[in-house]
C-alpha positions in Angstrom: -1.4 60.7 -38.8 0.9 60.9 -35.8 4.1 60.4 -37.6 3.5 63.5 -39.8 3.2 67.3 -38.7 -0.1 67.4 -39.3 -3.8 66.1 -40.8 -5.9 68.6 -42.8 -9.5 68.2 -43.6 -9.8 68.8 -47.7 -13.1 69.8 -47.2 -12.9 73.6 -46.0 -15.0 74.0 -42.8 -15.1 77.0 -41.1 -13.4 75.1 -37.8 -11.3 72.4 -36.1 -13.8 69.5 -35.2 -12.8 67.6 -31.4 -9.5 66.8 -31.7 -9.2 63.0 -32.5 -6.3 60.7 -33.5 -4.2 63.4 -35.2 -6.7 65.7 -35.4 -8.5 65.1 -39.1 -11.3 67.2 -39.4 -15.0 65.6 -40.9 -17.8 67.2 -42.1 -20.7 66.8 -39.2 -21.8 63.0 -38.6 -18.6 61.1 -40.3 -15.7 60.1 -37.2 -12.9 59.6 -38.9 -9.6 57.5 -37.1 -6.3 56.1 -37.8 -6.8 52.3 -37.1 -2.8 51.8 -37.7 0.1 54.2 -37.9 4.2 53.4 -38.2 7.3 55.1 -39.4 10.9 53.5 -41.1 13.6 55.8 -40.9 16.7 55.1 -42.6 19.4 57.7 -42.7 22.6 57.2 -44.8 25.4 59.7 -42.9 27.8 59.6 -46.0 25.3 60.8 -48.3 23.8 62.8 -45.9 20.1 61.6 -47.3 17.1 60.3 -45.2 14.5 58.2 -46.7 11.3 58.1 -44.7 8.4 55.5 -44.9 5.4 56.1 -43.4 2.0 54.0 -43.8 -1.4 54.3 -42.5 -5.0 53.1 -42.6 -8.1 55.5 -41.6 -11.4 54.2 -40.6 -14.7 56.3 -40.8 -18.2 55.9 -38.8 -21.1 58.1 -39.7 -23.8 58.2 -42.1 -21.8 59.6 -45.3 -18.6 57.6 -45.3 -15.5 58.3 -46.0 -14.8 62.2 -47.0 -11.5 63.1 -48.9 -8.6 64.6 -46.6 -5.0 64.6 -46.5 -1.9 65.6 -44.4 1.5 67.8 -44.5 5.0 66.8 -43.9 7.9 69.2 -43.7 11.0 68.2 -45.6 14.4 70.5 -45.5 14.9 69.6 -49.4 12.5 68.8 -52.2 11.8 64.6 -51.5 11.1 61.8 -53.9 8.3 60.3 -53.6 7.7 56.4 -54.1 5.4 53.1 -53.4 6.9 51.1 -50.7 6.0 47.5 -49.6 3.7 47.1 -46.5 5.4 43.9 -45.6 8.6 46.2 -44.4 7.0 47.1 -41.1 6.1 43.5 -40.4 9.6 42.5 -41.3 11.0 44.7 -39.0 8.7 44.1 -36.3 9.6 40.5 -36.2 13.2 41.8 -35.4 11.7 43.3 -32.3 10.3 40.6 -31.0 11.5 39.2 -27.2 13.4 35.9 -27.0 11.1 33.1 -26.0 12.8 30.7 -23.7 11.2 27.8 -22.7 11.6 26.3 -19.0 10.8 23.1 -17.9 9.1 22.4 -14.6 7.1 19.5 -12.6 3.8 19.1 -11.3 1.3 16.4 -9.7 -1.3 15.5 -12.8 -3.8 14.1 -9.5 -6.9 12.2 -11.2 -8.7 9.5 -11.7 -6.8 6.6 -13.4 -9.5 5.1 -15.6 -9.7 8.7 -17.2 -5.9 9.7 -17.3 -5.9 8.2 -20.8 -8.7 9.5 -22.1 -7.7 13.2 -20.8 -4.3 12.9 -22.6 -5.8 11.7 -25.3 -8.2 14.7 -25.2 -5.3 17.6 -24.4 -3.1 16.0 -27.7 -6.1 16.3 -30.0 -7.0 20.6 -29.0 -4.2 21.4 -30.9 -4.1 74.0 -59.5 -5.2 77.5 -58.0 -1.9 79.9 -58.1 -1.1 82.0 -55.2 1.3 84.8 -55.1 4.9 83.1 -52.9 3.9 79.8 -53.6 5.6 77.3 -55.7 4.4 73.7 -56.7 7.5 71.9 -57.2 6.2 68.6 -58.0 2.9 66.5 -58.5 2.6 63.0 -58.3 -0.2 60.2 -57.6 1.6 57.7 -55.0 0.8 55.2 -53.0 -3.4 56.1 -53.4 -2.6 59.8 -52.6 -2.5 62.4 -54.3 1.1 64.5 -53.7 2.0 68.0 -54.4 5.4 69.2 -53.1 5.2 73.2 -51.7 7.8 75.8 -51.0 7.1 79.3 -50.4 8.7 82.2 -48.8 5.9 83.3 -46.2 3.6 81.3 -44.4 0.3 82.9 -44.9 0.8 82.5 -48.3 0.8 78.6 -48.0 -1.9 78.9 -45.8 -4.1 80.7 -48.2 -2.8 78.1 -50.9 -3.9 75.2 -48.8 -7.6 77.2 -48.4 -7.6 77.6 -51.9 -7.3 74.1 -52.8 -9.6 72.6 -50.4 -7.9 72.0 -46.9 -9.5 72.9 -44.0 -7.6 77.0 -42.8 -7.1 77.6 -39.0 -5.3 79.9 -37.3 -2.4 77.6 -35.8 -1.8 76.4 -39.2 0.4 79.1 -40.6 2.2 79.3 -36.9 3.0 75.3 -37.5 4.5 76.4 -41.1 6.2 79.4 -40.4 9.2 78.0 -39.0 9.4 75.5 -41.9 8.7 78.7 -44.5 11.9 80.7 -42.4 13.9 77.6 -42.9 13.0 77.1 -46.2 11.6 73.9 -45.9 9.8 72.3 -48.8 5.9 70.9 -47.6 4.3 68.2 -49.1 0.5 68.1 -49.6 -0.8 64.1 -49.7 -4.9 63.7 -50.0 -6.5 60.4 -50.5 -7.0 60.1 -54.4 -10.2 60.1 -56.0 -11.7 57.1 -56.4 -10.3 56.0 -53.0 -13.8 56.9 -50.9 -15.1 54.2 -48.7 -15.7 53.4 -45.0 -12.5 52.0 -44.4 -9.6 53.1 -46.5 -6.1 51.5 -46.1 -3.5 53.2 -48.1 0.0 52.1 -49.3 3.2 52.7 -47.7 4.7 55.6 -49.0 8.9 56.5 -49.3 10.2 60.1 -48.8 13.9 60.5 -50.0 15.4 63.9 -49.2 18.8 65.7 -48.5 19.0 66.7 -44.4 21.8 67.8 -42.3 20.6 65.1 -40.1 17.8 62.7 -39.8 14.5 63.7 -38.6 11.0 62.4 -37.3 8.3 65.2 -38.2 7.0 65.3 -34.8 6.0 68.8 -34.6 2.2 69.5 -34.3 0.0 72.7 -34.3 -0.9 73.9 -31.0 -4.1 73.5 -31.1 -4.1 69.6 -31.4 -2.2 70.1 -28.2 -4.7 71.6 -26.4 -8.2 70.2 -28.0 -6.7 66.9 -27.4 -9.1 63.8 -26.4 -7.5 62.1 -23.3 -9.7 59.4 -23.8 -8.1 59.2 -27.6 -5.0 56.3 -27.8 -2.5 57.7 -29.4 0.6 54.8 -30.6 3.9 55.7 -33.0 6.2 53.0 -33.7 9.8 54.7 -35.5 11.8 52.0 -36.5 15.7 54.0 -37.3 17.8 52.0 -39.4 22.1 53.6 -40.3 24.7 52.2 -39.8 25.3 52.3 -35.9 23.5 53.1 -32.7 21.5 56.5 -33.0 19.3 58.2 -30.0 16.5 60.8 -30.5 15.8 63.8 -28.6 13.5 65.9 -28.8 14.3 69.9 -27.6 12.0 72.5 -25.6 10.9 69.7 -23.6 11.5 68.2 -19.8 12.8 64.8 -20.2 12.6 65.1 -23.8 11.4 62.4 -26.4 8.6 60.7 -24.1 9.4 57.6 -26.9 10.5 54.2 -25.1 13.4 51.9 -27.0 12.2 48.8 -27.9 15.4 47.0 -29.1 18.8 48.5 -30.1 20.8 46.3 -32.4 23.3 45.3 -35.2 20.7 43.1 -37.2 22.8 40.8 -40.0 20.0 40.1 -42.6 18.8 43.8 -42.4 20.0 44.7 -45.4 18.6 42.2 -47.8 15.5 42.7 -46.2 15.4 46.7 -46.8 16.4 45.9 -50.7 12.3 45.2 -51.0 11.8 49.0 -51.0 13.1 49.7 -54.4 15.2 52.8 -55.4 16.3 53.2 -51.5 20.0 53.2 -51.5 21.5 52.1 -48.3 23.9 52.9 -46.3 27.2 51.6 -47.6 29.1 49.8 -44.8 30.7 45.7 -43.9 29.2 45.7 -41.0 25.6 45.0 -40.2 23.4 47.8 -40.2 21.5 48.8 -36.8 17.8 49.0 -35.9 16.8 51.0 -33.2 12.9 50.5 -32.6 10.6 53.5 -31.0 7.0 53.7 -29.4 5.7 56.4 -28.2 2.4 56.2 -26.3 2.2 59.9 -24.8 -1.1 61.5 -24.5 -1.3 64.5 -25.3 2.1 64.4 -27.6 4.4 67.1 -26.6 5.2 68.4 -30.1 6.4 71.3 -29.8 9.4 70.6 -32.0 10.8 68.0 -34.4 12.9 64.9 -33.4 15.9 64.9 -34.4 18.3 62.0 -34.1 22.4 61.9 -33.6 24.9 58.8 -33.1 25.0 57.2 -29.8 27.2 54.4 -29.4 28.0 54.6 -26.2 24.3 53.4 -25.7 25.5 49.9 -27.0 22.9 47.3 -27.0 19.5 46.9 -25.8 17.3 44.0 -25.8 13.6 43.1 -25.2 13.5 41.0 -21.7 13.1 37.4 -23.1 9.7 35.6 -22.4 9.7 32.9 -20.4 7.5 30.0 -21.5 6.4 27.2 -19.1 6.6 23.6 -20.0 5.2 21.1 -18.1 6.6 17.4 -17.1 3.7 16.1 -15.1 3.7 12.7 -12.6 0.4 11.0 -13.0 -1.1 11.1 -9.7 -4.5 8.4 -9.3 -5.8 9.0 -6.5 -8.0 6.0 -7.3 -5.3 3.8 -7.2 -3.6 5.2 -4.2 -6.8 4.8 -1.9 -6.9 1.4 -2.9 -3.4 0.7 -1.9 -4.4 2.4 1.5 -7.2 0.4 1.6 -5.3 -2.8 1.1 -2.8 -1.9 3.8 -5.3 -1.5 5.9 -6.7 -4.8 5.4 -3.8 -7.3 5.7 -2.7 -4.9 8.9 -6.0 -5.9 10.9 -5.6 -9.1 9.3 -2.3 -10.2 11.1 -3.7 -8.4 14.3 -6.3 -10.9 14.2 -4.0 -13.9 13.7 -1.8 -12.5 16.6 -4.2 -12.5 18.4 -5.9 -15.8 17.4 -2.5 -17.5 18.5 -2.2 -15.5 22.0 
């Protein structure tokens, strides 16, 4: 999925398939898709801890359904893992909405009189296997995945772990971990569960809390999902970044940086009741209202060549949606009927006293 580092196939095939919507890998004659993809980030700066919340739903086309796979995320400290609520993202996506403002202009209704009530009328009623380096931290079922958190001190050696237990080996996969193995990052392993097999599979929102220097958005993907990318493949991430005051991401090794467009910047005031939902998620403590900064990144082909990484910016202040203008109309009932028969009439009683004029000359 786009918001994590990487998708893995669980089923080991001897190579990447075309490169499609973050890159999952199906046996021959099964497509598989992410339909949906979006990303909470909420980073408390006095405890120095990020919790992540990522949620997704695949969808599958071929002629043997859904197969199992799974994804990685780098983390610089061992996370916990927990259910959140899908109705966050809708939540905060209702914050991001533009400000409808209604005008009010006027306009000629021209028709027929004998059906201006009956139009009116009308309009109103419309309405397990061990390899040497590598250490399984933690296990946990979450969410309808299947999690195993990884650390290790060479990459290879997570790479042949990965092989071992079913995901699909390449050779840009232990380039995209090597960095996180010299940094000693911890990786964790999600796969759909069993049980969860079908032709469309919509999983929980999982939470990620971990320790980190400063928030992050795993953005980072192997090179090879660079270049086998489908142009004709839509790619969408939505980050919505929640602390205590006004943050900007960047994104390094890149011209222009983060290709990511802001959406709304803001001090939101009912935030923070509405975060409490995701249990266990301790938020940053602060009077003031806490801000959300909203992300979407369309870019195709992503540039990631390195992680996001996100630092205050107040001097950005606030930005707004544009609001949306909504007509309303006042109209004047214009019969055109009735005027033609007043013209009519005019007519009449004009040649009328003509003829009397001239009756008396």
């Amino acid at each position: 999925m786009r918001f994590v580092a990487v998708v893995l196939s669980l089923l080991t095939l001897p190579a990447l398939q075309r490169a499609r919507a973050c890159a999952p890998a199906p046996p021959p004659g099964v497509e598989v898709e992410i339909a949906d993809e979006e990303a909470v980030i909420v980073w408390d700066a006095a405890r120095g801890v990020e919790h992540f919340i990522r949620r997704a739903a695949f969808r599958a086309r071929g002629d043997k359904g859904m197969p199992h796979f799974g994804f990685l995320v780098p983390t610089p400290s061992k996370p916990e893992l927990a259910e959140a609520p899908d109705g966050l993202f809708a939540t905060l996506a209702w914050h991001t909405r533009p400000r409808v403002v209604e005008k009010w202009r006027t306009a000629l209704d021209v028709n027929v009189s004998c059906m201006l009530f009956l139009a009116r009328s009308k309009r109103g009623a419309d309405r397990g296997l061990a390899v040497s380096g590598v250490r399984v931290e933690h296990r946990q079922r979450v969410a309808g995945y299947d999690a195993v958190v990884l650390s290790a001190d060479d990459a290879d050696a997570l790479a042949a772990w990965l092989k071992k237990h079913g995901y699909a080996q390449r050779p840009s996969l232990a380039q995209w971990l090597s960095p996180y193995v010299q940094a000693k990052w911890k990786i964790t392993a999600f796969k759909i569960a069993a049980g969860k097999r079908s032709d469309d599979i919509a999983t929980s929102a999982v939470r990620m809390s971990f320790k980190a220097e400063k928030p992050f958005y795993p953005y980072r993907e192997p090179a090879d999902m660079r270049e086998k990318h489908d142009s004709a493949a839509k790619r969408r991430l939505r980050v919505f970044f929640v602390a205590a005051e006004r943050y900007a991401g960047s994104l390094a090794g890149v011209e222009g940086g983060w290709p990511a467009k802001v959406k709304l910047a803001a001090p939101v005031d009912a935030l923070r009741t509405e975060l409490s939902v995701a249990k266990g998620m301790a938020l940053p403590a602060s009077s003031k209202p806490l801000w959300l900064t909203v992300y979407s990144d369309t870019s195709s082909p992503r540039p990631g060549v390195n992680d996001v990484f996100f630092a205050p910016a107040a001097k950005l202040g606030v930005m707004r949606p544009p609001p949306v203008v909504r007509w309303r109309e006042s109209k004047i009932p214009l019969p055109v009927d009735l005027i033609l028969l007043v013209l009519l009439a005019i007519v009449l009683v004009v040649r009328r006293v003509r003829r009397r004029k001239r009756s008396s000359t």
